[in-house]
C-alpha positions in Angstrom: 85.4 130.0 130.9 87.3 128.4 127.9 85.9 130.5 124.3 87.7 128.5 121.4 90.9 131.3 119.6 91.1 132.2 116.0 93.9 129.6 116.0 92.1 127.1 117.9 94.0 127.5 121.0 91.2 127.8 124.0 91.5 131.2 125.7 90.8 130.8 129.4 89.1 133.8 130.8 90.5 135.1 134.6 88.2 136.6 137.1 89.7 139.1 139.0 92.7 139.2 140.2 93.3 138.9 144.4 94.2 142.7 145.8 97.5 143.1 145.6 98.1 142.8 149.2 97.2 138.9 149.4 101.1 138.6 148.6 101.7 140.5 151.6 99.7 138.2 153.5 101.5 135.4 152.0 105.0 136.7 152.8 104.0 137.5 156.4 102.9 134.0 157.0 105.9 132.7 155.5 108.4 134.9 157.6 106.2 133.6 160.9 107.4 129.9 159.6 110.7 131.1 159.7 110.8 132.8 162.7 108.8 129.9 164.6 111.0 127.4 163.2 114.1 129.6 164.2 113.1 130.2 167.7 112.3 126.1 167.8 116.2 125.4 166.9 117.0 128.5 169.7 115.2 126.5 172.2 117.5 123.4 172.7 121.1 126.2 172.1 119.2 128.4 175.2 118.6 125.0 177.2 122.4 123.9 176.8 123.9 126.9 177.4 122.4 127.7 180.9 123.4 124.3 182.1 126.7 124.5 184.3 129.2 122.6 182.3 132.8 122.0 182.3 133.2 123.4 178.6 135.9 125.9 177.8 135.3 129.2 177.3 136.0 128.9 173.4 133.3 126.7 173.5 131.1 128.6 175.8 131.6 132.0 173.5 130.7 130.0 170.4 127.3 128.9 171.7 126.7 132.8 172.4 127.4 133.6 169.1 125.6 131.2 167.6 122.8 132.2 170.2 123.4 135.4 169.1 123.1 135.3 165.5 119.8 132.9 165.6 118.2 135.7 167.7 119.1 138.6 165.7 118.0 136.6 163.3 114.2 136.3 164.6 114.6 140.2 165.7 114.8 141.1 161.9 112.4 138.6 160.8 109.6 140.5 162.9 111.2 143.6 161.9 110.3 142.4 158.3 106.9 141.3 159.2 105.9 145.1 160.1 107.4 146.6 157.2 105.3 144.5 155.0 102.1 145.1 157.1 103.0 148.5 157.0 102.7 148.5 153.2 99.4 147.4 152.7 98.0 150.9 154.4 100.6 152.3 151.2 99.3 150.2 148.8 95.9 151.5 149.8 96.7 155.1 149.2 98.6 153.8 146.1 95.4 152.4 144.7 93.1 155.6 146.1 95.1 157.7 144.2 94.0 156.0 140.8 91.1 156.7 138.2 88.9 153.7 139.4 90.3 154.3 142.9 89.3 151.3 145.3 85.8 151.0 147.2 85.1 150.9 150.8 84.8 147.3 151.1 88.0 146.5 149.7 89.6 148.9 152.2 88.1 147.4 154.8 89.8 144.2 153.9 92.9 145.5 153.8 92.3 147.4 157.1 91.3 144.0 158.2 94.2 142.0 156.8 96.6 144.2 158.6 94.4 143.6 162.1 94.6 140.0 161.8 98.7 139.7 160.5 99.6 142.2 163.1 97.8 140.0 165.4 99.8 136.8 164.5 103.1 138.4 164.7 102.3 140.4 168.2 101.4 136.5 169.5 104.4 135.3 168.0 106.5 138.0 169.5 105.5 137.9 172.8 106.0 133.6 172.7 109.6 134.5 172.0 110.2 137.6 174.9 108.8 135.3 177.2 111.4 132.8 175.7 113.5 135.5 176.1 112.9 136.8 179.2 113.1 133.3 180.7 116.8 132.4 179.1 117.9 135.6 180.4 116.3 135.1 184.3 117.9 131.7 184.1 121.6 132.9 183.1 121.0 135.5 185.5 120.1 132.3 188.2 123.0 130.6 187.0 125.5 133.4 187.5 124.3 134.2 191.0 125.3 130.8 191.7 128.5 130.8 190.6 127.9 129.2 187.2 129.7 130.7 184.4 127.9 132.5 181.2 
């Protein structure tokens, strides 16, 4: 609600304020956007690179790198991810540990929040081992029949 100030500037009255964990939701999402739009650019670099081709190996050893980096990359995005699910459980304590303390349904949100993130990023991660997984099956094809890595 808007209450005119002693100055005439309106004052605008805020409800509560979101627990601070929402931002941890927020971040989480926005590292899954990264990651998934990371592992969309790996897609086409792992497709290329198990095709036989008459590249040099200069060539060859830059697509690995680059390969590489982009999935070390997505490796510490997810590593990020955990950390921050990890500290809503903190901010929990953080927040029992005060005067006014936090009630049992606002724990069970957080409890909840950290159910459902952990949820997207375990889906996400096992899209990309089975990425993964297949990339490395089909160099492992490739070099078995005398293609080069």
């Amino acid at each position: 609600m808007a209450a005119g100030g002693e100055d005439g500037d309106a004052i605008i009255e805020m409800g509560a304020l979101p627990p601070r964990w929402a931002d941890v939701q927020d971040e989480v999402i926005e590292l899954l956007e990264s990651i998934q739009r990371n592992m969309k650019r790996l897609d086409p670099m792992h497709a290329k690179h198990v095709l036989p081709g008459f590249e040099d190996d200069a060539v060859k050893k830059r697509e690995e790198r680059e390969i590489e980096g982009l999935t070390q990359e997505i490796t510490r995005g997810f590593q990020t991810c955990q950390r921050h699910i990890k500290r809503v459980e903190a901010m929990v304590k953080q927040e029992k540990q005060k005067p006014k303390g936090i009630n049992r349904g606002e724990e069970t949100m957080a409890h909840n929040l950290q159910i459902s993130l952990a949820t997207k990023v375990g889906d996400v991660s096992a899209i990309f081992r089975k990425k993964q997984s297949n990339y490395l099956k089909s160099m492992s094809y490739g070099e078995g029949r005398g293609f080069e890595s």
